[in-house]
N, C-alpha and C positions, 0 to 999 in steps of 0.2 A: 725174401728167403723165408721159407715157414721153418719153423724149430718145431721139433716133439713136447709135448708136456714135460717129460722125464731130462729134456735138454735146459728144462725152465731154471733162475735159481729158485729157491724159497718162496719167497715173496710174489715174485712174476706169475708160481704155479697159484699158490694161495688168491692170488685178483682172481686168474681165469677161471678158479675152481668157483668163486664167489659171483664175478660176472653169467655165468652158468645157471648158480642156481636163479640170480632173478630173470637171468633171459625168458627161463620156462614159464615167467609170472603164478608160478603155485600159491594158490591162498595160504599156505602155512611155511612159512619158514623155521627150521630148525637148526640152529651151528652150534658148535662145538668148539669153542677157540676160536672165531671167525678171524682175528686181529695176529693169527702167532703167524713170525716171518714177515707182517707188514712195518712198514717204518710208519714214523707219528705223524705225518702228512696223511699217508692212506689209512691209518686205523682211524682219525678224525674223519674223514668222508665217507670212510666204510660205517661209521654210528653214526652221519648223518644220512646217509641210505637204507639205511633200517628204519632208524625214526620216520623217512620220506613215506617210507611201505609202510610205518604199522599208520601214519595218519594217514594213508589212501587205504587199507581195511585187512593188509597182512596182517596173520599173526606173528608177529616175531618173538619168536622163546631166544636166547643165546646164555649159552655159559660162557664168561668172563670172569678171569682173575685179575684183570687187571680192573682194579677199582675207580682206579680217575675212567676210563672210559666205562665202566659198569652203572656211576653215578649218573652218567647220561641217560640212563633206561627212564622212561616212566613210572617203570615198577620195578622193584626189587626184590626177589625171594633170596634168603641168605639161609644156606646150608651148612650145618657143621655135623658129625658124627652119622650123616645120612639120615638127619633129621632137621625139619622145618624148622627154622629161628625166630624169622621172622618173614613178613608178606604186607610191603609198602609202596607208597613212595621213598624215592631216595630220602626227602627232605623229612619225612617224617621221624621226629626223634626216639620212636621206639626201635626203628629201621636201624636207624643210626646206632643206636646202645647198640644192639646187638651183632653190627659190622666190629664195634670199639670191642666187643667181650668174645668176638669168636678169633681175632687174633691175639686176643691174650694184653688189650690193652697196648700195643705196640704199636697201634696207629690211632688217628684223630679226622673226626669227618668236620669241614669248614665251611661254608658255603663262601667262596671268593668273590667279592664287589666286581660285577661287570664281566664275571664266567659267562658266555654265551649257552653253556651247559647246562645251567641252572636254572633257565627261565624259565 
């Protein structure tokens, strides 16, 4: 039975819109929310799908609010007021200050013993 995109829920449209962009294998990837609508099974595969492309030679840019999957990136650019904060690694602790000072001290970056993410 084929169903319409628009018949999709959330989530089912969000794959095939994303299964889509790598089919065309474009050297530059760009998303925007890639992860909103998926559950934490597919947003974990979907950051390891990026990471697969940007180490085969995509570029991959993604805006991400969600931080535990944004720490996955290689690199991190952190925005606040539409201005540069900072441009790292996750790991690096300047990256880090400036994730802990653009929400106001509300949150805390840790690196977790044995996080696959982290390596």
């Amino acid at each position: 039975m084929q169903r319409r995109l628009g018949e999709l829920s959330g989530g089912e449209r969000q794959r095939v819109l994303i299964a889509r962009a790598f089919a065309v294998g474009a050297p530059v990837l760009l998303l925007d929310e890639p992860t909103t609508h998926l559950d934490a099974p597919h947003q974990r595969a979907l950051v390891a799908g990026l990471r697969w492309r940007a180490r085969a030679g995509v570029a991959v840019a993604a805006v991400l609010h969600d931080l535990t999957l944004a720490l996955a990136a290689d690199r991190l650019l952190v925005l606040a007021g539409g201005r540069l904060r900072a441009d790292g690694a996750p790991g690096d602790p300047a990256v880090q200050a400036a994730l802990v000072d653009v929400f106001g001290g509300a949150i805390d970056v840790a690196r977790l013993h044995g996080d696959p993410s982290s390596a």
